[in-house]
C-alpha positions in Angstrom: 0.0 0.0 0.0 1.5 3.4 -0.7 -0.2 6.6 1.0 0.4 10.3 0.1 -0.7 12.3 2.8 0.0 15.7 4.8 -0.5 14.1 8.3 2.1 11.3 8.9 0.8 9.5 11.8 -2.6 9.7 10.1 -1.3 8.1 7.3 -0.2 5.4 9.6 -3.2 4.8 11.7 -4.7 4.8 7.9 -2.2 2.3 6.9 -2.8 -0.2 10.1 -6.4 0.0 9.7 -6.5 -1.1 6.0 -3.9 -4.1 7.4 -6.9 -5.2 10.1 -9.5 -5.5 7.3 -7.2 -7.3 5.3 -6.3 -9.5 7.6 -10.1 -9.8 8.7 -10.7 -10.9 5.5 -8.4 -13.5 5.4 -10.0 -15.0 8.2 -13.0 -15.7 6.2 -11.9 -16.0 2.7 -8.1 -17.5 2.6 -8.4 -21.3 1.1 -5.3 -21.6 2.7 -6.0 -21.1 6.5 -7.8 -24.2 8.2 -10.4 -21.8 10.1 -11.6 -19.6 7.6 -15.1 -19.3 6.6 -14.5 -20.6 3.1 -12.1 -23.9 4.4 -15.1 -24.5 7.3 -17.9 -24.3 4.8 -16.1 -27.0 2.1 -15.0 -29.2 4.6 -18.9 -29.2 6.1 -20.4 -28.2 3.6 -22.7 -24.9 5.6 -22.0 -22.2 7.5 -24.2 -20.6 9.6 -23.8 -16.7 10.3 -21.9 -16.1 7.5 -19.7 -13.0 7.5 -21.3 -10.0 5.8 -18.6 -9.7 3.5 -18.7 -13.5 1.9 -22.4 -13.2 1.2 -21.2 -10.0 -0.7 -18.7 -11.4 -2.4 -21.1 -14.9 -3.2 -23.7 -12.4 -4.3 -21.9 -10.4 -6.6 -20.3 -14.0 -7.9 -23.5 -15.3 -8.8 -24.7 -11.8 -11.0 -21.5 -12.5 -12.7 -21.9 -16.0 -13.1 -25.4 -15.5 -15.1 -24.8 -12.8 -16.8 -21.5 -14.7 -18.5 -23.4 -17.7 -18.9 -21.4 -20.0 -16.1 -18.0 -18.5 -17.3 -17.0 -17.3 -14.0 -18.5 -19.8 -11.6 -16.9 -19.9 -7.8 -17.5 -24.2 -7.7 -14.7 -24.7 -10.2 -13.1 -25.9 -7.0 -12.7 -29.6 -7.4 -11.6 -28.5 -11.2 -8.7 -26.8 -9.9 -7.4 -29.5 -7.2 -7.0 -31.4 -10.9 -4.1 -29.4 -11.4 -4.9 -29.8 -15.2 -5.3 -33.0 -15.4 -8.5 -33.6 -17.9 -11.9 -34.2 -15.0 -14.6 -37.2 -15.4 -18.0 -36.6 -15.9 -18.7 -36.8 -11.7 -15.9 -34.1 -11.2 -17.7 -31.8 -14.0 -21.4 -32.2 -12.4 -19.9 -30.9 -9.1 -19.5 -27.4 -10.7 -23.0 -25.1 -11.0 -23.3 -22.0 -8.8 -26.9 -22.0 -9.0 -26.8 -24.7 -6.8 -25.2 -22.9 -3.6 -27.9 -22.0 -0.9 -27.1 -18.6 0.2 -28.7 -16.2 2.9 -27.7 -13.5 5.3 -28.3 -16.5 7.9 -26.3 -20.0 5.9 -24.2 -20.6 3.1 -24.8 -24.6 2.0 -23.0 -26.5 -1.4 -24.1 -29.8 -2.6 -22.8 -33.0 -1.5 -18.4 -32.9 -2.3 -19.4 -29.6 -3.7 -16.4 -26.8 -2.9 -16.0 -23.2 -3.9 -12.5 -21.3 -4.8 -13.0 -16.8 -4.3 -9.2 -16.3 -5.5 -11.0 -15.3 -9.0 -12.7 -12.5 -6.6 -11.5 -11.9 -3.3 -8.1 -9.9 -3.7 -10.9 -7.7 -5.8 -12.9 -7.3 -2.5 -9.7 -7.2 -0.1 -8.5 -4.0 -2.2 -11.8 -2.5 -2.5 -12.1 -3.0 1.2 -8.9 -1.7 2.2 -9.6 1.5 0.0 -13.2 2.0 1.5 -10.6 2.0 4.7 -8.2 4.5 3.8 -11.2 6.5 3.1 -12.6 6.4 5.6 -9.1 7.6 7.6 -9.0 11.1 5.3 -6.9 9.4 3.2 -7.5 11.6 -0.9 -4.4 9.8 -2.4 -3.3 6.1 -2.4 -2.5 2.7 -4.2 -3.6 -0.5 -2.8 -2.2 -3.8 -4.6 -3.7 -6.7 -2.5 -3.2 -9.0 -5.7 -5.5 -7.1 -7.4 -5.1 -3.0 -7.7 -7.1 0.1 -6.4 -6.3 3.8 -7.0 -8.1 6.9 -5.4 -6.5 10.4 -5.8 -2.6 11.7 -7.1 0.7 10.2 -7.4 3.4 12.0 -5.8 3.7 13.8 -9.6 0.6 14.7 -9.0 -0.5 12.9 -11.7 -3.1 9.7 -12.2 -1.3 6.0 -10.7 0.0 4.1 -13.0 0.3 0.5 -13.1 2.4 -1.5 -15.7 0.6 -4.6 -17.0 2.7 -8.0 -17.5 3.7 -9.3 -20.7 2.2 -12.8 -20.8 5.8 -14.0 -23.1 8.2 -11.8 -21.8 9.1 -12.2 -17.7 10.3 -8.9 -17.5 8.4 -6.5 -19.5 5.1 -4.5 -19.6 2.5 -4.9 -21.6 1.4 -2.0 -21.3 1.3 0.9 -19.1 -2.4 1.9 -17.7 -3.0 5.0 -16.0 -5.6 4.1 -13.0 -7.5 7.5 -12.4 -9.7 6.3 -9.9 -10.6 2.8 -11.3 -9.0 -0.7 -10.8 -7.2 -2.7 -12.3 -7.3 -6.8 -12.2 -5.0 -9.3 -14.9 -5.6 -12.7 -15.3 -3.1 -14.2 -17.5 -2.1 -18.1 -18.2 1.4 -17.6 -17.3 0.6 -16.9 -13.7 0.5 -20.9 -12.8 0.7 -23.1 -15.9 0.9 -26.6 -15.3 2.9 -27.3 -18.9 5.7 -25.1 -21.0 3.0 -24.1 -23.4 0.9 -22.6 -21.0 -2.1 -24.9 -22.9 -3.1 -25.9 -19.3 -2.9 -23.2 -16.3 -5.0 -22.4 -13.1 -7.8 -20.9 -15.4 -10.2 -23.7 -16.1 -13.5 -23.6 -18.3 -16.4 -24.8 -15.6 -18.0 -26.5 -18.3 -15.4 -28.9 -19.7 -12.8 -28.5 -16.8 -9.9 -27.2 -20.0 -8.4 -24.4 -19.8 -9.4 -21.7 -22.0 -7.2 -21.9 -25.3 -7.4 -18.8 -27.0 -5.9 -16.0 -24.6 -2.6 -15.1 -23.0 -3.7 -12.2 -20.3 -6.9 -10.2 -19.9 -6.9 -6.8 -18.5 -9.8 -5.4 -17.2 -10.0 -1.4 -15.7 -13.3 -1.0 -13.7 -14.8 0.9 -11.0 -14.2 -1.5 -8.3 -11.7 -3.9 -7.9 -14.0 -6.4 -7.3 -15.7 -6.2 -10.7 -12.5 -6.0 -12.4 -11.2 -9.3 -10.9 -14.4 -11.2 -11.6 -14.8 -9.6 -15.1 -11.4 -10.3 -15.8 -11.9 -14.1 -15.1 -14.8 -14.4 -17.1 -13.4 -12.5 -19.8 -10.7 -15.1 -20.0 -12.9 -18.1 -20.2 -15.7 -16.8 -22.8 -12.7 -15.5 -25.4 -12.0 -12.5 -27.4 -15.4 -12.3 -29.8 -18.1 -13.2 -27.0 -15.8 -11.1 -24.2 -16.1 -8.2 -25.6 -20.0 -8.7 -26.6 -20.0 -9.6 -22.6 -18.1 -6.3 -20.9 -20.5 -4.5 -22.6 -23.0 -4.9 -19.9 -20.4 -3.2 -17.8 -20.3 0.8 -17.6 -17.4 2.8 -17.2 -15.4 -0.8 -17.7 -12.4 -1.5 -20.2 -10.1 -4.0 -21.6 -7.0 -5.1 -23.3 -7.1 -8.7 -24.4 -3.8 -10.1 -25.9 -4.2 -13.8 -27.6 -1.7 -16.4 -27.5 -0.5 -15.4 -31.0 0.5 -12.0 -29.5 -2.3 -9.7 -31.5 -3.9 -7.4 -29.1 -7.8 -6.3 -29.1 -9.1 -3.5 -26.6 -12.5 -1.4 -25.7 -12.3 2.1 -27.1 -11.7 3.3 -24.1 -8.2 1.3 -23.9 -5.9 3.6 -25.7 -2.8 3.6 -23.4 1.0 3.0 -24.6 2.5 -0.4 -25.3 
């Protein structure tokens, strides 16, 4: 997190609350802590008295997952513990969000059913941390809590700029993409690829349990980070042609999309520097 502000001890008290709500949100959304909401709920398969924050979160998942037509779906899950090794048919039928019960009161999956948020959550942990900052005075700051969230000036007074991965090249940018109060959220299959040819990779297809064979990276820019990680996700698993038919449903949202053959295709609103 990097803070610009007049008051340095505000800054910090700033700083150490945005920590806590990350942290706090750990606690209920980290796959890898053995407490945490999300572990408790797949290993038992309900939750009662969910946190506030993971019925958001589920919430938000399922608008996404029917407006994309299943392409982002949070019950890919037993997909992913494949590690990209091809499922069978009873692995496949374990992965349909319509069929997690959800209230303010209980979360409940089907039987050996099991959800994954990493497609979602670093979205809500930035957004979260932000809405922090915030609400701590803080005008000017840059959160990156795997996903990224801008409010205010650089120290150039100028918009936060965040340099975009090349999906082929370890250390180079894709581009360079100035934040100016939105967020920013890549999903790329270089990021964990289970083969040199990045053909299969921690992205998986909830439908057919494949990775997604046409793109390298997606890019989203969006208000909230939260959006743009989902939106990213899906983007990623629906391709280039029905992608872009897809973000359109999204105001005030943009992408660069760069296929495995290196061509590039962005919104209009995409027109930063290579």
């Amino acid at each position: 997190m990097t803070v610009l502000h007049a008051d340095e001890s505000g800054a910090h008290a700033a700083l150490d609350a945005a920590f806590t709500e990350l942290e706090r949100i750990e606690g209920v959304m980290s796959l890898y802590r053995r407490e945490s909401q999300i572990s408790r709920l797949n290993r038992e398969g309900v939750l009662e008295k969910p946190d506030a924050s993971f019925v958001a979160v589920l919430r938000f998942a399922a608008e996404v997952a029917e407006k994309s037509d299943g392409a982002f779906d949070v019950t890919v899950q037993p997909l992913w513990k494949l590690r990209g090794v091809a499922p069978n048919a009873a692995t496949l039928a374990l992965v349909d969000w319509r069929k997690i019960e959800l209230s303010k009161e209980r979360i409940k999956l089907a039987p050996c059913m099991a959800i994954t948020l990493n497609g979602i959550a670093q979205g809500f942990a930035a957004d979260a941390a932000m809405r922090v900052m915030r609400e701590h005075g803080i005008d000017n700051a840059l959160i990156d809590a795997g996903e990224f969230s801008a409010h205010g000036m650089n120290a150039e007074n100028a918009p936060w700029r965040i340099g975009i991965q090349h999906p082929r090249q370890r250390d180079a940018f894709a581009a360079l993409a100035p934040l100016e109060n939105r967020c920013l959220a890549t999903s790329g299959d270089y990021e964990t690829a289970f083969c040199d040819d990045f053909s299969r990779h921690h992205i998986v297809n909830p439908r057919t349990g494949d990775s997604p064979g046409e793109l390298a990276s997606v890019s989203v820019l969006a208000p909230t980070a939260m959006s743009a990680d989902a939106l990213s996700t899906a983007l990623f698993v629906l391709g280039a042609k029905r992608g872009m038919e897809f973000l359109r449903g999204y105001p005030g949202t943009d992408a660069l999309l760069i296929l495995k053959d290196g061509r590039r295709l962005t919104t209009s609103g995409w027109n930063f520097a290579a």
